[in-house]
Every structure is written in C-alpha cells, then in structure tokens.
N, C-alpha and C positions, 0 to 999 in steps of 0.2 A: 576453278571450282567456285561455285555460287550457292549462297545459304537460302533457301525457301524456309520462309517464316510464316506459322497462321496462328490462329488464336479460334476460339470456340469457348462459347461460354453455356455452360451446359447447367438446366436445374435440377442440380441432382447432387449429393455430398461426393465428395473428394474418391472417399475409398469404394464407392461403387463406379467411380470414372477410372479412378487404378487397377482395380480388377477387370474392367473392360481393353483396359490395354494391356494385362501382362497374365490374363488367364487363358490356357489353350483353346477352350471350345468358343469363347468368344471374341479373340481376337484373331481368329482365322475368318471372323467373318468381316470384320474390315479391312485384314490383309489382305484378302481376296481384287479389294479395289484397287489393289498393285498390278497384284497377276493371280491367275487363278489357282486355287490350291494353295496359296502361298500360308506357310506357319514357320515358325520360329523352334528350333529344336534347342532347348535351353534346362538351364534351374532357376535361370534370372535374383543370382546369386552375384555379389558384386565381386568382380574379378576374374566369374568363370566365363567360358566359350559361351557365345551364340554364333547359330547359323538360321539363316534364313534362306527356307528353300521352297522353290513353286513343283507345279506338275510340271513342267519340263527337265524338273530334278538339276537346275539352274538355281544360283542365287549366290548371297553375299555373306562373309565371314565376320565376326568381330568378336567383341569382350564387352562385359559389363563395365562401364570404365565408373560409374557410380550411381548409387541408391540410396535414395530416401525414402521410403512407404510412402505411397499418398502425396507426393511434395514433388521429386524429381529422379529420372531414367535418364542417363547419361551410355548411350552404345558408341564404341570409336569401333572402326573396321580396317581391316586389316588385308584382308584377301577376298577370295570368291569361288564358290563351287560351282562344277559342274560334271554333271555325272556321275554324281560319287566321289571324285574328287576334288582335294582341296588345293587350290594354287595360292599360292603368294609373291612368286616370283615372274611370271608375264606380267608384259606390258599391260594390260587390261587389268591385271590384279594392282599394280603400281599404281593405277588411277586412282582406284578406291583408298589406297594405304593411309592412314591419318584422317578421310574424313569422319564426320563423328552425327548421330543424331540423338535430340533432348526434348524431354518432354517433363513443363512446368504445370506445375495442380497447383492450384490455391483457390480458396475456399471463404466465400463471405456471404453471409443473408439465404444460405441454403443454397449458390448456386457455386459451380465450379470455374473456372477460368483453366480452358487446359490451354497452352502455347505450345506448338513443337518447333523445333529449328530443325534443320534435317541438310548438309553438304549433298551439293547434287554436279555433276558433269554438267557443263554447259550442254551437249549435245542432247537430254537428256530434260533440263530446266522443262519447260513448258510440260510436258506430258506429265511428268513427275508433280508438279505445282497441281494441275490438275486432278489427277490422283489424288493428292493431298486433301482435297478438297472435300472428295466423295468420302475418304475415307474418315474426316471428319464429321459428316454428316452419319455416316454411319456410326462412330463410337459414340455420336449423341445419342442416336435414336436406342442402342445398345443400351446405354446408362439411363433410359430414362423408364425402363421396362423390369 
C-alpha cells in the first residue's frame, strides 16, 4: 500500500473548509470526483461507523479513528460494501483492513492549508492521485463560495 499526499491551500477560514469536507450536501459534491453519487453515511462522531457508498451501491467501510473541529479527520477502514452488504473478511476487504485517511486544516493570514494523506492500493495509486486532485479543486472552489 502507497500513501497519496496533496495539500491545497485555500482563502477561505478553516471552519468553512471543514464544513465542506464533513457536511452532507456539500461534500457529495467532491465525492462525486471519486465516483458518482458517492456520500458518506455517518455522524462523523469520533469512534462511530462510516461507510462510503456510490451509485453502484459499492464502497468502503471504516470508523472515525479521530477528531478535532476545524484542525483534523482521521478515518481507518476496515472492510467494504457491496450491495447492501457488509464484508470484512474476503480478500478484497483484507486489502483495505488498517488503511487509514487524514485531513490537516490550519489556518494563517485568512487562508487555510488543507493536507490529506489518504492509503491507496497500488493497482489503484495513479487514478486515485488523480482524483485526489479534482477533488481538491473542488472543495476549494466549494469553500470559497
């Protein structure tokens, strides 16, 4: 497994960048640059379940692993859905087990610094980086509106 790293520096304070990443109507639309339909079924509550699911009713399972308002979003993953249900034990879900994704906010002179790290499959790296990409351009363009 491979860590994809980016950074984005957005003029916009903190807590209108963290509500673009952990509010439902608006961060379905930069999950979208994953896959389409893709939202997070959550409380994004530190400890509780997430799942992240697209219109293929496909996606990936984990936990709040930690939270700070405004500062940092720590997800570790565990398994993966499909079709309604949930696996953790195939091989394909074993892939995912342990990796983890983070997202750093800090905040100076009125603009934000968001950083994510995000475990990715090698098979997977390149398109996923990519993605990364857009979907950073879009939580800017998000926060800056």
């Amino acid at each position: 497994m491979k860590t994809i790293k980016k950074t984005v520096t957005i003029t916009a304070p903190k807590e209108k960048v963290w509500n673009v990443l952990v509010e439902d109507e608006l961060n379905r639309l930069w999950f979208a640059e994953f896959s389409p339909g893709s939202h997070a079924i959550t409380d994004w509550i530190e400890g509780h379940k997430v799942t992240f699911v697209d219109d293929s009713k496909r996606g990936i399972i984990g936990k709040i692993a930690e939270k700070h308002p405004y500062e940092m979003l720590s997800i570790t993953y565990d398994g993966i859905y499909s079709d309604g249900e949930e696996d953790f034990d195939s091989d394909e879900a074993q892939k995912v087990k342990g990796a983890y994704e983070k997202y750093f906010l800090t905040e100076e002179n009125g603009a934000t610094t968001l950083s994510i790290e995000s475990d990715m499959g090698e098979e997977y790296f390149d398109m996923m980086s990519e993605a990364w990409d857009k979907a950073l351009e879009k939580i800017e363009t998000l926060s800056l509106t």
